[in-house]
C-alpha positions in Angstrom: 51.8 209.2 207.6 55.0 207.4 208.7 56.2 204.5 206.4 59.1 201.8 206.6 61.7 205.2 205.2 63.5 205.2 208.5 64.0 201.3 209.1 65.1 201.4 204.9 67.6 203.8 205.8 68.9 202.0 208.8 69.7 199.0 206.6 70.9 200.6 203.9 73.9 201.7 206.2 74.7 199.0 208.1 78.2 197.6 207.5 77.6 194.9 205.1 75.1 197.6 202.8 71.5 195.7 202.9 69.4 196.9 200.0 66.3 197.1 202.0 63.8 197.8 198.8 65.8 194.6 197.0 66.9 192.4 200.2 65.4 188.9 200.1 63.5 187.6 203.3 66.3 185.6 204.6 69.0 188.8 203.9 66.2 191.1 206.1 65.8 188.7 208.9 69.2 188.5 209.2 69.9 192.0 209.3 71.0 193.1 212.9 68.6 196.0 212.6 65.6 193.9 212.6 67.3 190.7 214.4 67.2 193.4 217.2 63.1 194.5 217.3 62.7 190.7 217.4 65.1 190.6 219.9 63.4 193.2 221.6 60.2 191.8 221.7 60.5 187.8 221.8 63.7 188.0 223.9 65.4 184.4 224.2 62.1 182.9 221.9 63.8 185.5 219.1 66.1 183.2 217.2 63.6 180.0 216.9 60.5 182.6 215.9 63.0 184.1 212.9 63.7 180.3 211.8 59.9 179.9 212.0 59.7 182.7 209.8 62.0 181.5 206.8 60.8 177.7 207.5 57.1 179.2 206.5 58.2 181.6 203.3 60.3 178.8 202.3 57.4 176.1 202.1 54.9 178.4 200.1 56.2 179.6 196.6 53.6 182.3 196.6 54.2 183.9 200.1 58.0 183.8 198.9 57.0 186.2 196.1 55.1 188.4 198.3 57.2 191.7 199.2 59.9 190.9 202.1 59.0 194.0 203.9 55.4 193.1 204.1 56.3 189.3 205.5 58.7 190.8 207.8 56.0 193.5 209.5 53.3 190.3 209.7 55.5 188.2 211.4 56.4 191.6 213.8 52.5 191.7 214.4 52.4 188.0 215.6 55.5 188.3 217.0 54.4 191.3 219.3 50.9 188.6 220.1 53.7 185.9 221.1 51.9 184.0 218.8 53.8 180.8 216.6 53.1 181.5 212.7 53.3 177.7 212.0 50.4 176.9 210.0 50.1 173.5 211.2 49.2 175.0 215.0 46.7 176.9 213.8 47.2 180.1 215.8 48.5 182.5 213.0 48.8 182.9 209.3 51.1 184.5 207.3 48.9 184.8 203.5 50.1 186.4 200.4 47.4 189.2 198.8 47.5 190.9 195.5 46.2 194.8 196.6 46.4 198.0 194.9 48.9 200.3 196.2 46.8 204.2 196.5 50.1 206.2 195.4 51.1 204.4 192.6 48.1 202.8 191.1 49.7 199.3 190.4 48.9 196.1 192.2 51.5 194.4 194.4 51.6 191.2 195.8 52.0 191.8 199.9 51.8 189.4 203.2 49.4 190.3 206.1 48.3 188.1 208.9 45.7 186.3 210.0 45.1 185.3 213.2 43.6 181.5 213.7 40.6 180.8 215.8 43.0 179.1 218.3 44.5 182.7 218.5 42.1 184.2 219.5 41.8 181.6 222.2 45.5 181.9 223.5 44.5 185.5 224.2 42.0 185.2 225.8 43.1 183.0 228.3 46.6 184.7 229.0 44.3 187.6 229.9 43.4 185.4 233.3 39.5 187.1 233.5 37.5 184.2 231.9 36.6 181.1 233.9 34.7 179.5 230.9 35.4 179.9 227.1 33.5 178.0 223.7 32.0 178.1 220.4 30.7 175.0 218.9 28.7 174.5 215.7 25.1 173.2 216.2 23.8 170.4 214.0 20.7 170.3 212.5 17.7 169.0 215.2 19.6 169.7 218.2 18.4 173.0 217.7 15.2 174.2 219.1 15.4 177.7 220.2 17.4 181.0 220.4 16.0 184.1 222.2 18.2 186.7 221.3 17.0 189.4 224.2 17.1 187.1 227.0 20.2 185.3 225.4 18.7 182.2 226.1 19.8 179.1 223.6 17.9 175.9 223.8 19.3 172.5 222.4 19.4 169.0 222.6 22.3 167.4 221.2 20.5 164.4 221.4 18.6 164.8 218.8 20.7 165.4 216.1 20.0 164.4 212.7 22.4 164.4 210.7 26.5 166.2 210.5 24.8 169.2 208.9 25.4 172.6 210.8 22.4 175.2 211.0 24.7 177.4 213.5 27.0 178.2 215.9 26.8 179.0 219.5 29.0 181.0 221.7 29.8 181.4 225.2 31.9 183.0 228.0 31.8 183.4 231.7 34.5 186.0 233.3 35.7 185.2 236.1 33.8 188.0 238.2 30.1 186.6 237.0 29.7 188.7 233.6 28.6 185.9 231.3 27.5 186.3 227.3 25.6 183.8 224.9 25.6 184.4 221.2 24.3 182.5 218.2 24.6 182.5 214.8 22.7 181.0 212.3 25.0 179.5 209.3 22.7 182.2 206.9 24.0 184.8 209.6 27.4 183.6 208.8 27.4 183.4 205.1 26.1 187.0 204.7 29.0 188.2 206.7 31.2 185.7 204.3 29.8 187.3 201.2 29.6 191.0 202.5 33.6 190.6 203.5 34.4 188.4 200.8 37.4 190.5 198.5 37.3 188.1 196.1 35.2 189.0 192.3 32.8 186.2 193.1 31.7 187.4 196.1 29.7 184.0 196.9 31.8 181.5 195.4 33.5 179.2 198.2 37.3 179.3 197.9 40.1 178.3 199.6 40.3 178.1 203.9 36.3 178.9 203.4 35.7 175.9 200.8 38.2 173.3 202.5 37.3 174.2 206.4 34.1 176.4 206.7 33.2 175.3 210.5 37.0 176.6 211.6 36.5 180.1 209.5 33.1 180.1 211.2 33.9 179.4 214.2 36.7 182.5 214.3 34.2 184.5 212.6 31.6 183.9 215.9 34.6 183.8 218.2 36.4 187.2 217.2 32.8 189.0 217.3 31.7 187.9 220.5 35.1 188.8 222.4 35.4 191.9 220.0 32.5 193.3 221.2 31.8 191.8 224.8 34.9 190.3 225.8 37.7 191.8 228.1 40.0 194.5 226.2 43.6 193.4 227.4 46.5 195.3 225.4 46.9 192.2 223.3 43.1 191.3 222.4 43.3 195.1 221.0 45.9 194.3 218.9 44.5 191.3 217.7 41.2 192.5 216.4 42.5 195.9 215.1 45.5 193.9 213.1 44.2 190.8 212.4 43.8 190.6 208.0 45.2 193.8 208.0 48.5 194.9 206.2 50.8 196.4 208.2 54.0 198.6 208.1 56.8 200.0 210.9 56.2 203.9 211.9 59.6 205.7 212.1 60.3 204.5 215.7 59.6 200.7 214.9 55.8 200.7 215.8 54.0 198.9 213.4 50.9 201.1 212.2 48.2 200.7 209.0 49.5 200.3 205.6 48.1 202.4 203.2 47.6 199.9 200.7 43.6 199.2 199.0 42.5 195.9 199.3 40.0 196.0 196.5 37.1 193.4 195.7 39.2 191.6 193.0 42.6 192.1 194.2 43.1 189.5 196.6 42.7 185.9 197.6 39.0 184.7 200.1 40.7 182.7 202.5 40.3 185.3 205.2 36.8 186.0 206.5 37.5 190.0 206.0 39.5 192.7 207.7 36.2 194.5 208.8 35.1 193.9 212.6 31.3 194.9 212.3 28.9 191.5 212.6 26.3 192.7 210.0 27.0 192.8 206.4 27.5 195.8 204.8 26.5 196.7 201.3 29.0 195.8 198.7 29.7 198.2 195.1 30.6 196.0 192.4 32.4 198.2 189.5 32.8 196.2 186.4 37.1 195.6 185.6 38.1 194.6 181.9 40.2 191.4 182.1 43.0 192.9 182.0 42.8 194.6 184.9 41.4 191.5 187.0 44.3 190.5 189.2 42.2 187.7 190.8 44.5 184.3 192.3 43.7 182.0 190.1 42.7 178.6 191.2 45.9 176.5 191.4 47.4 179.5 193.4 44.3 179.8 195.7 44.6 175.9 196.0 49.1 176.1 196.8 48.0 179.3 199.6 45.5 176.8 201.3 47.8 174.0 201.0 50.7 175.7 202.3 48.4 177.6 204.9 47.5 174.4 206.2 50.7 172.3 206.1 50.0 170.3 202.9 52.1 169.2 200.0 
């Protein structure tokens, strides 16, 4: 499989001798090798995306840690969605994980991306084909009925009860008639947390998940439905095969799948799980010793979300 050898060797003999496999963030992004596939792709938005890139790295101690390479190829992967990586829009995340590199055995601390529920949004309406677009959370008594055949979805807002959420609704209409109506009940939605949860406590509510569980929801509802009925533009592809995904540049500067093992206690369980499919799959729990548990601990956990989400 191709790996980042090529783009190494390209900065290693540039001019001014960038150390690819030691070169800091800010000495990478500054590199005219790489200045050019942002250059390529962003065109005049190039410069302000770069400074977007160092403005986020340099506000989260942790991400700063992570590998550059691996910040540099996320921020490619939103930069090739044209999507901002500031986490106080909400479109796109770049979030440090701890996962277990397959040729070496060792764990490394690595960025990937994560795209926001207000992604997912963007892309679907630069695609021009839906004329109606929502998911909303349903609180408990408006609901009264969900046929799942006839895709019918009964509810009276008016007689809520109370703020608590028994499930969320989705809906689209395309702009040549096709329409689709899904639903999920919030049990629905936490088996799918806890089956894609990477985290050792598989059930325990962390981070993004703990702090803002209606917004992880609501991409969790949102990325199924248009993953699965939606259209397929170019972008929308990229976006669902990418998204929570590390990433790496092929010899010719496409970005293609890292081969790195995120494992159930390697990383952090602000993300809502790399896998695509809406049922839960059965999880194998193999027992660690402690020193090999390479869990985030709390306070870290706590800086990512804070730093994910603007806070100080």
């Amino acid at each position: 499989m191709a790996t980042n050898n090529t783009l190494n060797q390209a900065l290693n003999t540039q001019p001014q001798k960038v150390n690819a496999k030691n070169a800091s963030i800010k000495v990478l992004l500054e590199s005219p090798t790489i200045q050019a596939k942002f250059q390529n792709v962003l065109k005049d938005k190039s410069s302000g995306f770069v400074s977007s890139v160092l403005n986020v790295v340099n506000s989260n101690g942790y991400l700063a840690d992570a590998q550059p390479m691996s910040i540099m190829t996320s921020a490619m992967v939103a930069a090739t969605l044209d999507l901002p990586i500031d986490p106080n829009l909400g479109y796109a995340y770049i979030v440090p994980f701890k996962a277990k590199n397959k040729e070496t055995g060792h764990y490394e601390k690595k960025a990937q991306l994560i795209i926001g529920y207000k992604g997912y949004i963007q892309l679907a309406q630069r695609s021009g084909q839906y004329h109606k677009l929502n998911v909303a959370p349903i609180p408990e008594g408006a609901f009264i009925s969900w046929d799942p055949l006839a895709e019918e979805l009964k509810y009276d807002f008016s007689k809520q009860t109370s703020d608590k959420v028994v499930g969320y609704a989705g809906y689209f209409e395309l702009l040549n008639g096709f329409t689709k109506t899904v639903y999920w009940t919030r049990d629905q939605v936490e088996a799918h947390r806890i089956a894609n949860n990477k985290a050792k406590d598989k059930r325990a509510l962390a981070g993004v998940w703990r702090d803002h569980y209606d917004a992880m929801a609501t991409k969790t509802v949102l990325r199924s439905m248009l993953g699965r009925w939606g259209i397929l533009s170019i972008e929308m592809q990229n976006a669902v095969s990418k998204d929570e995904k590390p990433q790496e540049l092929s010899d010719d500067g496409q970005l293609v799948e890292d081969r790195l093992d995120i494992t159930d206690d390697a990383t952090s369980d602000d993300s809502d799980g790399a896998k695509s499919e809406d049922k839960p799959t059965p999880v194998k729990h193999t027992k660690k010793s402690d020193s090999e548990n390479t869990d985030l601990t709390s306070q870290e956990q706590q800086d990512i979300f804070n730093a994910v989400n603007g806070k100080k």
